[in-house]
ZASE-501291 format. One record per atom (N, C-alpha, C): residue number from 0; residue in one letter; atom name; x, y, z. Coordinates in steps of 0.001 Angstrom, whole numbers. Example, Ala and Ser with C-alpha at 12.3 -4.5 7.8 and 13.67 -1.06 7.14 Angstrom:
% ZASE-501291
{0 A N {13190 -5690 7800}};
{0 A CA {12300 -4500 7800}};
{0 A C {13200 -3300 7800}};
{1 S N {12850 -2250 7080}};
{1 S CA {13670 -1060 7140}};
{1 S C {12900 30 7870}};
//
This chain:
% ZASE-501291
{0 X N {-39204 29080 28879}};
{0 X CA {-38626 30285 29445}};
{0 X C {-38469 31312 28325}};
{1 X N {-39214 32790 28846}};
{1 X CA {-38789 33414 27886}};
{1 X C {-38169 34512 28135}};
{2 X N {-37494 34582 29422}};
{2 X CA {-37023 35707 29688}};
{2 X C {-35925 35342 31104}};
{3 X N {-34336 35759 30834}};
{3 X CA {-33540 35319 32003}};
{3 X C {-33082 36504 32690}};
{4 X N {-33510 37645 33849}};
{4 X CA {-32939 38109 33947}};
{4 X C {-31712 38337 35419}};
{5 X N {-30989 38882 34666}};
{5 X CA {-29586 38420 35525}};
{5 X C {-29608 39628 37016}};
{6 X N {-29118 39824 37924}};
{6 X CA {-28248 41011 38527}};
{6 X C {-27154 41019 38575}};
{7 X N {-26189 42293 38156}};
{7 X CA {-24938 42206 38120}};
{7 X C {-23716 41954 39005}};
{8 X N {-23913 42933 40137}};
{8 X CA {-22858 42515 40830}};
{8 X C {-23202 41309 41886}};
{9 X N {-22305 40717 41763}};
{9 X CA {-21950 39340 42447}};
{9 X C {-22636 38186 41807}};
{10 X N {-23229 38366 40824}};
{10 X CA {-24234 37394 40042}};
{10 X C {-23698 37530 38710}};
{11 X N {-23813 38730 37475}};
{11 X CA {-23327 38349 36130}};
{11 X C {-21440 38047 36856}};
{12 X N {-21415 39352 37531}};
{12 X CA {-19722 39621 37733}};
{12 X C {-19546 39235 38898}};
{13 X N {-18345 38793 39568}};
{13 X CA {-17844 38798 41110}};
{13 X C {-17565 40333 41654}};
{14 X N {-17822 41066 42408}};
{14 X CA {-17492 42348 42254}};
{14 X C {-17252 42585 43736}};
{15 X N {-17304 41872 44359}};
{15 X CA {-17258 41638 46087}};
{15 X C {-15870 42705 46562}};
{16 X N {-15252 43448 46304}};
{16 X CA {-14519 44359 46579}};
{16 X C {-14782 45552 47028}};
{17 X N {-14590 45375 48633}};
{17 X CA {-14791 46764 49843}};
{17 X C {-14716 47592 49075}};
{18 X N {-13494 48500 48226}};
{18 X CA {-12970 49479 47830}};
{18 X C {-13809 49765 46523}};
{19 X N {-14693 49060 45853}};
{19 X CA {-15347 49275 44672}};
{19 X C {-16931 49743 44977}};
{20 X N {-17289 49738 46370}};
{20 X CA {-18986 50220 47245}};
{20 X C {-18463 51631 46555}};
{21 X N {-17336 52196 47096}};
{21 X CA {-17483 53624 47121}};
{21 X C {-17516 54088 46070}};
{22 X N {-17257 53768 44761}};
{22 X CA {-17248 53891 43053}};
{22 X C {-17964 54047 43114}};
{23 X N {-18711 52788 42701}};
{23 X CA {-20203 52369 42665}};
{23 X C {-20717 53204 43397}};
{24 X N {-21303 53989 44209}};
{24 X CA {-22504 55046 44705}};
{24 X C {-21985 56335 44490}};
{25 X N {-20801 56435 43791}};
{25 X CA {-20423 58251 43578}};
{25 X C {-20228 57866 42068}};
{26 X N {-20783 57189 41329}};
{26 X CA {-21015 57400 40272}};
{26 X C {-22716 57549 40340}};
{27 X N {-23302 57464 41135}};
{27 X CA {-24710 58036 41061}};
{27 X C {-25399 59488 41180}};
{28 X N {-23962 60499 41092}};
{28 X CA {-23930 62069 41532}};
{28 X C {-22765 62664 40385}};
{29 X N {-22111 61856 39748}};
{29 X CA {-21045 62091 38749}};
{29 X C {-20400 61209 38139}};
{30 X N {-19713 61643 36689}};
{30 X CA {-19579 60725 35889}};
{30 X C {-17647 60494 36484}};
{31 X N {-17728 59641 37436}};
{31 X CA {-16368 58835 37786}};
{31 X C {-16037 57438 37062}};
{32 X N {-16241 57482 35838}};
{32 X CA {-15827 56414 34867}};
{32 X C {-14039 56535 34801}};
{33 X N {-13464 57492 34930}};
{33 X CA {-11920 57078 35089}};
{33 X C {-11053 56300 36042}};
{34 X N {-12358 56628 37513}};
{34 X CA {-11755 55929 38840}};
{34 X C {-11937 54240 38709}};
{35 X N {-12944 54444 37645}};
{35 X CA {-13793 52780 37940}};
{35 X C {-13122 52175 37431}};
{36 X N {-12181 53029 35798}};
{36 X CA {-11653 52165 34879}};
{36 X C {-10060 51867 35483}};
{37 X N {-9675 52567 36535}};
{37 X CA {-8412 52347 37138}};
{37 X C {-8295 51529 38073}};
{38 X N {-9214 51054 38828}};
{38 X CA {-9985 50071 39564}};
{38 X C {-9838 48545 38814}};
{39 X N {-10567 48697 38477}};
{39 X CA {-10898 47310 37452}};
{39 X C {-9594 47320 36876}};
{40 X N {-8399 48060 36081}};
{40 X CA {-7007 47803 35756}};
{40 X C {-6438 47216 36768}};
{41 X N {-6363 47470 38112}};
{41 X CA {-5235 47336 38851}};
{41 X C {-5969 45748 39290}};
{42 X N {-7026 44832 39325}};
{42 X CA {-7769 44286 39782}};
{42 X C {-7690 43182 39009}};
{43 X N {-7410 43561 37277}};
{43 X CA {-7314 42521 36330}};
{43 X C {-8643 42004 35846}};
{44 X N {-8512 40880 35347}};
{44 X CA {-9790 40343 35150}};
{44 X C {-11255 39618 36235}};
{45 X N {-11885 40396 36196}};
{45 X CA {-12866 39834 36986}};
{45 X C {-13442 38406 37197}};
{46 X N {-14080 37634 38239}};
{46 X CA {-14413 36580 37811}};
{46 X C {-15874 36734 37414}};
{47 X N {-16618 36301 36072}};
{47 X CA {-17712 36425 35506}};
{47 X C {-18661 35219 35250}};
{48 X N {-19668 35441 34882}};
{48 X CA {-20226 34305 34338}};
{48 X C {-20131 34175 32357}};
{49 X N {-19354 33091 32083}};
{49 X CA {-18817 33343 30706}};
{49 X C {-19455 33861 29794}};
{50 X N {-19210 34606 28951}};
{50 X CA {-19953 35129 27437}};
{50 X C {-20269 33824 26937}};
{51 X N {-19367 33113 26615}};
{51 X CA {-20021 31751 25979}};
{51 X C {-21459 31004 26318}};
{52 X N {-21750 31243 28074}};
{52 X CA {-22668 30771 28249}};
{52 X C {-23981 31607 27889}};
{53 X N {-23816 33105 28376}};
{53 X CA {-24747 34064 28065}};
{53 X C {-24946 33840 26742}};
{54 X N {-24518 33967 25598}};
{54 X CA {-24518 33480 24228}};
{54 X C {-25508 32339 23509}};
{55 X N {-24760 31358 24389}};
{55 X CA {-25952 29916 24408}};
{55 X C {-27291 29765 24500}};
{56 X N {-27725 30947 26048}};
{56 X CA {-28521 31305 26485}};
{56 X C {-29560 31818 25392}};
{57 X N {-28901 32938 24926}};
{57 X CA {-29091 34190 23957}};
{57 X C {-29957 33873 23014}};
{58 X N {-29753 32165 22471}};
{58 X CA {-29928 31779 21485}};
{58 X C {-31112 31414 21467}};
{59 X N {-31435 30965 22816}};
{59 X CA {-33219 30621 23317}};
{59 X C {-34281 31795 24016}};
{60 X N {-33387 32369 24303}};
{60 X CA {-34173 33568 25252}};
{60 X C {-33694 34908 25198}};
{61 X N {-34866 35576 25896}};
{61 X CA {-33983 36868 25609}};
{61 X C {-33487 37098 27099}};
{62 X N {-32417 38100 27044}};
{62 X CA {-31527 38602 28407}};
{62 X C {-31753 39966 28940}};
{63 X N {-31703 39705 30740}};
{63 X CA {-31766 41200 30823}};
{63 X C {-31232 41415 31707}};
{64 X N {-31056 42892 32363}};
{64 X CA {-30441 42973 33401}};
{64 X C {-31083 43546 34375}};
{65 X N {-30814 43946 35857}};
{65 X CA {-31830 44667 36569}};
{65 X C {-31279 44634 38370}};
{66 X N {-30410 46192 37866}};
{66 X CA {-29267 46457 38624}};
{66 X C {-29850 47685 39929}};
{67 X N {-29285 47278 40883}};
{67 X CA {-29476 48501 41840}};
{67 X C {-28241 49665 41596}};
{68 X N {-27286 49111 40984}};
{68 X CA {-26216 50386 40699}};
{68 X C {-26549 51597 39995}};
{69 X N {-26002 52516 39555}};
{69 X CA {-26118 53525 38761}};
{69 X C {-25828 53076 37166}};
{70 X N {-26706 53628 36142}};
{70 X CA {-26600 53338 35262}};
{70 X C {-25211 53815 33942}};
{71 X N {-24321 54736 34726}};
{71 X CA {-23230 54674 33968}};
{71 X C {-22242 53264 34192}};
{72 X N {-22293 53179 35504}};
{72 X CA {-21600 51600 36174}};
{72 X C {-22095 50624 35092}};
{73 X N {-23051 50469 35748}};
{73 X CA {-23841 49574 34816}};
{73 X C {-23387 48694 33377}};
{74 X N {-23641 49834 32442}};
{74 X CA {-23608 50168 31210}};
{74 X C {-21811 49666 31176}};
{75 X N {-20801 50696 31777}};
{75 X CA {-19620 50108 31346}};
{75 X C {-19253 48628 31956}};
{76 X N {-20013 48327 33148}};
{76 X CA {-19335 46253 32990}};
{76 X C {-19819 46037 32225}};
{77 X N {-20964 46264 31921}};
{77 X CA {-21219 45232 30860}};
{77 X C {-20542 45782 29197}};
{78 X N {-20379 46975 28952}};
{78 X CA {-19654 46281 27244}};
{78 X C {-18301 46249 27975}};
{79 X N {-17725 46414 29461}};
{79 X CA {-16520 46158 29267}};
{79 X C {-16418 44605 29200}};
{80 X N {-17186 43536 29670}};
{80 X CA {-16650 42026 29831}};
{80 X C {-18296 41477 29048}};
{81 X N {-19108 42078 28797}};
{81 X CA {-19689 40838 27800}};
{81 X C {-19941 42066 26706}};
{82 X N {-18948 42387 25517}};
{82 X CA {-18961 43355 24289}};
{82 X C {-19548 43070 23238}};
{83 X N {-20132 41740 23554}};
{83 X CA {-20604 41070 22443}};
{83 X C {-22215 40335 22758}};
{84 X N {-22886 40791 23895}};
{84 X CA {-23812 40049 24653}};
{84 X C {-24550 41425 24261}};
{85 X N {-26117 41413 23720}};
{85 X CA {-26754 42452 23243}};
{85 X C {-27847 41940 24599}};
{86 X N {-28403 42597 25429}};
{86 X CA {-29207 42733 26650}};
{86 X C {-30187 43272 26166}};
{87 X N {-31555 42495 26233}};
{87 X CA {-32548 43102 25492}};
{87 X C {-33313 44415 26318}};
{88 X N {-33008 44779 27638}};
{88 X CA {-33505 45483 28522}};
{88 X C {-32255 45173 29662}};
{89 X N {-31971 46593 30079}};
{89 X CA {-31235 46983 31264}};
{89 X C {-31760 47800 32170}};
{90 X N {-32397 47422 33451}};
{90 X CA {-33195 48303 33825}};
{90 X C {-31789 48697 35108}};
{91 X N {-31688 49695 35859}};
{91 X CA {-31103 50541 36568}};
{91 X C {-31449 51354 37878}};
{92 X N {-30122 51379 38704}};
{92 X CA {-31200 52682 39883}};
{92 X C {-32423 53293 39881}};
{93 X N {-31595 54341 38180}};
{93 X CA {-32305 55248 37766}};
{93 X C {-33968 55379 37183}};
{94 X N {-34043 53790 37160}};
{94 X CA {-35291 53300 36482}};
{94 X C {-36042 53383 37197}};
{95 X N {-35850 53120 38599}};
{95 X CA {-37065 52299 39542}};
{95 X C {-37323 53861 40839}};
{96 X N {-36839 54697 40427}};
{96 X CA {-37240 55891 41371}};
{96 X C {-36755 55338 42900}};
{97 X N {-37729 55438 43711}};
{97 X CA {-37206 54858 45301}};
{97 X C {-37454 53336 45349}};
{98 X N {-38341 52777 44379}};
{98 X CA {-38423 51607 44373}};
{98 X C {-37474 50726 44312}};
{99 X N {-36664 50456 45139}};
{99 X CA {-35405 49337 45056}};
{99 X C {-35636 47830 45708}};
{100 X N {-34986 46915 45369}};
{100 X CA {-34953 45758 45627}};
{100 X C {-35302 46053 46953}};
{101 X N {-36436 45536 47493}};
{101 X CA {-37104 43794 47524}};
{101 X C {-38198 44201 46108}};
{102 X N {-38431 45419 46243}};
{102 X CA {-39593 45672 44895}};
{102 X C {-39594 45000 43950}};
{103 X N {-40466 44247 42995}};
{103 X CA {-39996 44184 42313}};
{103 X C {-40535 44562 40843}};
{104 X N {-40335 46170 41159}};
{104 X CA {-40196 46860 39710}};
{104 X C {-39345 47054 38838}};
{105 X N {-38498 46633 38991}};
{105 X CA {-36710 46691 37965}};
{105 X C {-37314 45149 37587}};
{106 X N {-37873 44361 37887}};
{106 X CA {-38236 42882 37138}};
{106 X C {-39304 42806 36267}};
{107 X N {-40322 43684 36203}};
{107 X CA {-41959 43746 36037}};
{107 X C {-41170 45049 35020}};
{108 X N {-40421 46033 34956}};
{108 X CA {-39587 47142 34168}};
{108 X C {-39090 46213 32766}};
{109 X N {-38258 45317 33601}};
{109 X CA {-37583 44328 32271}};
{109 X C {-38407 43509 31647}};
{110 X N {-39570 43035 32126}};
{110 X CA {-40038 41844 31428}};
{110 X C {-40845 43070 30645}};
{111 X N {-41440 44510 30970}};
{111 X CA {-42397 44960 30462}};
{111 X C {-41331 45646 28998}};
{112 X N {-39866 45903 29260}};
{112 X CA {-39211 46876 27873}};
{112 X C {-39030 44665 27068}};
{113 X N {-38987 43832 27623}};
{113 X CA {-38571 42462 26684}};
{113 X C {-40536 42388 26023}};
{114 X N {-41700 42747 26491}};
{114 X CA {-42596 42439 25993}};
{114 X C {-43045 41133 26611}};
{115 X N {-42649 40478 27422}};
{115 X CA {-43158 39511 28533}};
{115 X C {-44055 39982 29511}};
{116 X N {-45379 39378 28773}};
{116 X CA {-46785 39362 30002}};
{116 X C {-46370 38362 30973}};
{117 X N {-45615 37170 30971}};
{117 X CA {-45943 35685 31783}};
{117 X C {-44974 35818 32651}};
{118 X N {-45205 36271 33772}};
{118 X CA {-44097 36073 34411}};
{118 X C {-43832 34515 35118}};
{119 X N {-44692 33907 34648}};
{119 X CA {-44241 32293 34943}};
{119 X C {-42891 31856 34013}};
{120 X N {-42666 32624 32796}};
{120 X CA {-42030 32399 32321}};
{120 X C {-40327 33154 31860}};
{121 X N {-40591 33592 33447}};
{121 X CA {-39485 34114 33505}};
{121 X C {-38570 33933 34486}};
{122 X N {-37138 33983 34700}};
{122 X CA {-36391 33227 35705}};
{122 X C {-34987 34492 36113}};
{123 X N {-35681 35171 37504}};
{123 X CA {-34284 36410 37898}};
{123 X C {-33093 35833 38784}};
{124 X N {-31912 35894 38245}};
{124 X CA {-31041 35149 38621}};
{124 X C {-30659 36568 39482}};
{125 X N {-29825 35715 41454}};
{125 X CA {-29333 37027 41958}};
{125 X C {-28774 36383 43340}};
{126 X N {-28193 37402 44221}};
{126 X CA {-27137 36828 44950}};
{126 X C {-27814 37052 46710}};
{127 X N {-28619 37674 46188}};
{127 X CA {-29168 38092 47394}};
{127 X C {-30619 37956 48492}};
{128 X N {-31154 38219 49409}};
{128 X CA {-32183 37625 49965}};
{128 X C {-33163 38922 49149}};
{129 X N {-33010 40496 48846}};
{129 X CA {-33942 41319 48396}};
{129 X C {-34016 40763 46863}};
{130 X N {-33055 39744 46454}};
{130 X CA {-33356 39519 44563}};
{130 X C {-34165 38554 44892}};
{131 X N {-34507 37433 45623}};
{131 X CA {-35376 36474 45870}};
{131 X C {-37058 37186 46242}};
{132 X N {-37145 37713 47043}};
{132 X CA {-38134 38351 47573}};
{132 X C {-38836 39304 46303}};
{133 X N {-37875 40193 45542}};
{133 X CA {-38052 40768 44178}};
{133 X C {-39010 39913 43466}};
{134 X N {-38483 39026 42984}};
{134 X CA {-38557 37329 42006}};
{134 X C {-40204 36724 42279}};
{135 X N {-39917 36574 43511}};
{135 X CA {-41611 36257 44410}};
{135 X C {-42894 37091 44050}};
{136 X N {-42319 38708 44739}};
{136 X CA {-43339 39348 44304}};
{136 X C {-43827 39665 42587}};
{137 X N {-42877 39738 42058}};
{137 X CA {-43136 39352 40590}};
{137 X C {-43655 38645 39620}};
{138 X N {-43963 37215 40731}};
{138 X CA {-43953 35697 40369}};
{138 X C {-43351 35213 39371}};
{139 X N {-42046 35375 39326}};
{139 X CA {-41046 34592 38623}};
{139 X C {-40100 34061 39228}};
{140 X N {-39678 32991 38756}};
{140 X CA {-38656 32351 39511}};
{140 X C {-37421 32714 39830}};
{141 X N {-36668 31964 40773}};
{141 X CA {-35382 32482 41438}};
{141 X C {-34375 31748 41109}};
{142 X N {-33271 31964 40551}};
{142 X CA {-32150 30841 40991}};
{142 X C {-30922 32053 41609}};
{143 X N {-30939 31269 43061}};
{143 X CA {-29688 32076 43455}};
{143 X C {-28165 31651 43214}};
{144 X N {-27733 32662 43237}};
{144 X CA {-25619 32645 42854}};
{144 X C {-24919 32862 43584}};
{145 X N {-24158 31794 43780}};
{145 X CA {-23102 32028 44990}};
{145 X C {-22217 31512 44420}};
{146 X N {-20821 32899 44542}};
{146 X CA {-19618 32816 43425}};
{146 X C {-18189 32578 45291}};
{147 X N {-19155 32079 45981}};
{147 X CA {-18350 31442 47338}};
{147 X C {-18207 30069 47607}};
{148 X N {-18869 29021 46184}};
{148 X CA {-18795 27488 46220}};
{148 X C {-17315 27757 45673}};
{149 X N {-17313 26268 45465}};
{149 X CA {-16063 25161 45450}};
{149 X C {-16157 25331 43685}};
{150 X N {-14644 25549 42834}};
{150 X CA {-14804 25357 41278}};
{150 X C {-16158 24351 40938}};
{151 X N {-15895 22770 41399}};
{151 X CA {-17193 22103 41135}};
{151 X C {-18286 22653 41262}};
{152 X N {-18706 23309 42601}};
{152 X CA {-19995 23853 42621}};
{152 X C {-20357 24791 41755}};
{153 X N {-19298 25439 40943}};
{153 X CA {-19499 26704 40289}};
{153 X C {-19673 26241 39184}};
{154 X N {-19128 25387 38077}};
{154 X CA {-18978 24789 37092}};
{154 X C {-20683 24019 36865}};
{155 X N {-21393 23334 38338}};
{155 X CA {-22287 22508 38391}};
{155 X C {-23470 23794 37852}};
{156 X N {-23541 24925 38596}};
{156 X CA {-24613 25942 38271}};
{156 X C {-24130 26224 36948}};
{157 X N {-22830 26635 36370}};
{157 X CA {-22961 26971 34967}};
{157 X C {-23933 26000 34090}};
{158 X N {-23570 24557 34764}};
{158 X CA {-24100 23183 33559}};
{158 X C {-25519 23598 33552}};
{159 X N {-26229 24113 34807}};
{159 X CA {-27296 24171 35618}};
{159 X C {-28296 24891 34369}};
{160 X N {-27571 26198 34794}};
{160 X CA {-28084 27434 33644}};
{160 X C {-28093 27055 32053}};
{161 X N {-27074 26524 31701}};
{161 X CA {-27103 26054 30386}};
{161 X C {-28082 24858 30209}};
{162 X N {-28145 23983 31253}};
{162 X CA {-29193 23038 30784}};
{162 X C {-31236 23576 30749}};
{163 X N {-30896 24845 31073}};
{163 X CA {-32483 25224 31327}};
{163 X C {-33094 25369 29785}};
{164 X N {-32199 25030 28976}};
{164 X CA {-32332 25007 27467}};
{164 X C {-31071 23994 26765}};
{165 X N {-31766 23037 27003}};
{165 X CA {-30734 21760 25985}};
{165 X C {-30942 21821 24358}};
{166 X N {-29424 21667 24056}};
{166 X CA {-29773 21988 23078}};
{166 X C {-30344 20987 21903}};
//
């Protein structure tokens, strides 16, 4: 594997909050980074997939991201909860023109800014039926995330992800 890339909401982050849709798409017309950051205060800590593991990861592969949100969103989850996780490619709304998920040009975007021809050797992690379909047309693999299992089940995919590179 030489390339993992993630999608953010509901996959790197839990972000499943009615009241956070409307952020999220009016930051695609203006910079509402104060509403988002008052949001996420009153909300506390998110549930994520750990830095420790992304890290681990890090160490074998490179990381990316490849978000339907707007790219100021974007940009602040991630140095707000992984500040220390360097993403070798973040591709964005803004990247893919009208092309949005099921497309999959935000995947064929990331593997092309990581320098990955093989897409056999690449694996898009995501929560949804358009990130699977994405993944396909791309021909790279899928592992889907569901942050709606049982602690065990959740703990079992962390082991999951970390074992795709033993160390």
């Amino acid at each position: 594997m030489d390339l993992i890339i993630f999608d953010l909401d509901n996959t790197l982050i839990k972000t499943d909050y009615p009241e956070l849709d409307p952020i999220r798409r009016s930051l695609r017309n203006e910079n509402n980074l104060p509403v988002l950051r008052d949001f996420l205060g009153k909300c506390g800590n998110l549930t994520r997939i750990p830095e420790k593991t992304l890290k681990n990861l890090n160490k074998k592969c490179s990381l990316a991201v490849f978000s339907g949100a707007p790219r100021c969103y974007v940009n602040y989850m991630l140095s707000h909860y992984y500040p220390n996780i360097e993403f070798s490619a973040v591709i964005c709304y803004e990247d893919v023109g009208r092309m949005y998920k099921p497309s999959p040009c935000g995947i064929i975007k990331a593997m092309k800014n990581c320098g990955t021809t093989s897409p056999e050797k690449v694996i898009y992690i995501g929560d949804d039926y358009r990130d699977r379909i994405a993944a396909a047309s791309a021909g790279c693999r899928y592992m889907h995330w569901n942050w709606y299992k049982t602690e065990n089940e959740i703990n079992c995919k962390l082991n999951t992800l970390e074992q795709l590179y033993p160390k």
